[in-house]
MARVOKOL-582687 format. One record per residue (C-alpha): residue number from 0; residue in one letter; x, y, z. Coordinates in steps of 0.25 Angstrom, whole numbers, plus 2048, in hexadecimal, padded with zeros to 3 digits. Example, Ala and Ser with C-alpha at 12.3 -4.5 7.8 and 13.67 -1.06 7.14 Angstrom:
% MARVOKOL-582687
<site pos="0" code="A" c1="831" c2="7EE" c3="81F"/>
<site pos="1" code="S" c1="837" c2="7FC" c3="81D"/>
END
This chain:
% MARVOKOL-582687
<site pos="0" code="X" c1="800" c2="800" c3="800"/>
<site pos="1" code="X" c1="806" c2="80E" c3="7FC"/>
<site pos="2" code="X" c1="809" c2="818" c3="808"/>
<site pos="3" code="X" c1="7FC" c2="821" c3="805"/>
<site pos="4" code="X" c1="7F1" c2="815" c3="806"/>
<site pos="5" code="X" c1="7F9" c2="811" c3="811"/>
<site pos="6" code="X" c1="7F8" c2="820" c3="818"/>
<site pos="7" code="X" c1="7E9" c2="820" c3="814"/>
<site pos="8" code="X" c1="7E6" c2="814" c3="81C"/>
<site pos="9" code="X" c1="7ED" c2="819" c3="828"/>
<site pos="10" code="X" c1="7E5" c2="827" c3="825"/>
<site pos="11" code="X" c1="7D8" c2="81E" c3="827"/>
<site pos="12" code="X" c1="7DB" c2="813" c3="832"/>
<site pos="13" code="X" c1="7E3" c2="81B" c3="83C"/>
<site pos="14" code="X" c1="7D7" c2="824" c3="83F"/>
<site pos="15" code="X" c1="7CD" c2="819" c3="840"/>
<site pos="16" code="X" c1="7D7" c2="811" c3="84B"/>
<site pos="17" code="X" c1="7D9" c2="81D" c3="852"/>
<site pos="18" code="X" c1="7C9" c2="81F" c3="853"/>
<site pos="19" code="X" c1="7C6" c2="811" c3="857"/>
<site pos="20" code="X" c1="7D2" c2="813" c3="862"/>
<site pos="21" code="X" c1="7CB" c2="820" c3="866"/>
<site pos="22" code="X" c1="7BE" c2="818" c3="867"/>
<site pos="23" code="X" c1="7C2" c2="80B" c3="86E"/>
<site pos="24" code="X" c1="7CE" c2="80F" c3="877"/>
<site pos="25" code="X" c1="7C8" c2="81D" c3="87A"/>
<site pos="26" code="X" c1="7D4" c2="825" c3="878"/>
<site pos="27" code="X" c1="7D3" c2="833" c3="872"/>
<site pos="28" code="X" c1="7D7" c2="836" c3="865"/>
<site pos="29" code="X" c1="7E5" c2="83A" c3="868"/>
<site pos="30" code="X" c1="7E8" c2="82F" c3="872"/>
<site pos="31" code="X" c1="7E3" c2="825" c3="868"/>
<site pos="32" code="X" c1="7EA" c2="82B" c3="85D"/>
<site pos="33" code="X" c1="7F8" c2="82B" c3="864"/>
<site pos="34" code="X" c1="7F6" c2="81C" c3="869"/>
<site pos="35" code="X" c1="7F2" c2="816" c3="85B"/>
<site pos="36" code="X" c1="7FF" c2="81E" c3="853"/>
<site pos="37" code="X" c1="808" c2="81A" c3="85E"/>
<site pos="38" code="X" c1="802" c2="80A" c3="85E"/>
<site pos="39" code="X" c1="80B" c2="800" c3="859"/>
<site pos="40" code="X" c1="7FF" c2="7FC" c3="851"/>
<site pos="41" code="X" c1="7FF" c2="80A" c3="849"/>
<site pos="42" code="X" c1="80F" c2="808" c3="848"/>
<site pos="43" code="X" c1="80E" c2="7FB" c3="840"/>
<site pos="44" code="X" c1="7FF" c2="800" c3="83A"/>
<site pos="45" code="X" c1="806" c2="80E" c3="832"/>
<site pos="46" code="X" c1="810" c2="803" c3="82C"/>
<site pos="47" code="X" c1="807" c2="7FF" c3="81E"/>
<site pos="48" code="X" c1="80E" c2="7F2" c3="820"/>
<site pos="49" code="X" c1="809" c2="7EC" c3="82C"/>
<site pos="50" code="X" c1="7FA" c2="7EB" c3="825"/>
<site pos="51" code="X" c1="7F4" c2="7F0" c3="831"/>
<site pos="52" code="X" c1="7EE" c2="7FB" c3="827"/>
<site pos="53" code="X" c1="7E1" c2="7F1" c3="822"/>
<site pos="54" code="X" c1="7DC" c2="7EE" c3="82F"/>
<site pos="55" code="X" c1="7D0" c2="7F4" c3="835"/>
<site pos="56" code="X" c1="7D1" c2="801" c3="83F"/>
<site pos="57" code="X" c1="7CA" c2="7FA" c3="849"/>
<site pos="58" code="X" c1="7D5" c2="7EE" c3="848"/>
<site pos="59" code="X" c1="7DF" c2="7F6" c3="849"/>
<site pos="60" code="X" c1="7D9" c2="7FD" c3="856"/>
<site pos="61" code="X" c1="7D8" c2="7EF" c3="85C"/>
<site pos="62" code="X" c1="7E8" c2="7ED" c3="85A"/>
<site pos="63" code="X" c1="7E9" c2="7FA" c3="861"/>
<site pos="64" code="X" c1="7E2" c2="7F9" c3="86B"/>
<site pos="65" code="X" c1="7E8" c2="7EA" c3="86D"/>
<site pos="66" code="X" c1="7F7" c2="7F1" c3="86C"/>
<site pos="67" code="X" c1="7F1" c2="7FD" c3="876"/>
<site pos="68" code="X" c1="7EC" c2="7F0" c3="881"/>
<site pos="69" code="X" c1="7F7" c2="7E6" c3="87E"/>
<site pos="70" code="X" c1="804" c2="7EC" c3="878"/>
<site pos="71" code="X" c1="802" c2="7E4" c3="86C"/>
<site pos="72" code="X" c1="7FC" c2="7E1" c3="85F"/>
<site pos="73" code="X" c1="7F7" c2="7D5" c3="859"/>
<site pos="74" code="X" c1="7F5" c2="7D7" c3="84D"/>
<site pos="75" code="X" c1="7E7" c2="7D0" c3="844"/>
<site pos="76" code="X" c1="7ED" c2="7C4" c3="83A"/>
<site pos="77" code="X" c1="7F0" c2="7CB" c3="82C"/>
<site pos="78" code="X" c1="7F4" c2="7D7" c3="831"/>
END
C-alpha cells in the first residue's frame, strides 16, 4: 500500500479508537489521546507492515485496553 492510503487509513481509524477509549475507559479527550499515541499497540499500528490497519476500531480498542490492564497484547490470528 502506497504512504498516502496508508495516512488515509490512519486519518479515519485513529479517531474512531480514541472515541470508543473515550466512551468505555471514561478518559477525557486528551487523557485518551495521549495514552492510545503512546500504546505499544499505536507504536506497532502506525507501522503499515504489521497489518494492524484492517481490523476494526472496536478491535483494536479491545488490544488497548488488554495492553492498559495487563502490560500486554495478544494479538487476533491473522494479524
Amino acid at each position: 500500500m502506497d504512504k498516502k492510503c496508508f495516512d488515509g487509513i490512519m486519518l479515519l481509524i485513529v479517531p474512531e479508537v480514541i472515541n470508543l477509549i473515550i466512551e468505555e475507559g471514561g478518559y477525557d479527550e486528551r487523557t485518551a489521546t495521549l495514552r492510545f499515541y503512546e500504546s505499544k499497540l499505536y507504536s506497532l499500528l502506525e507501522k503499515e507492515d504489521t497489518k494492524l490497519w484492517h481490523l476494526s476500531a472496536l478491535s483494536l480498542y479491545s488490544l488497548f485496553d488488554e495492553e492498559i490492564k495487563t502490560g500486554k497484547i495478544t494479538f487476533p490470528e491473522g494479524a
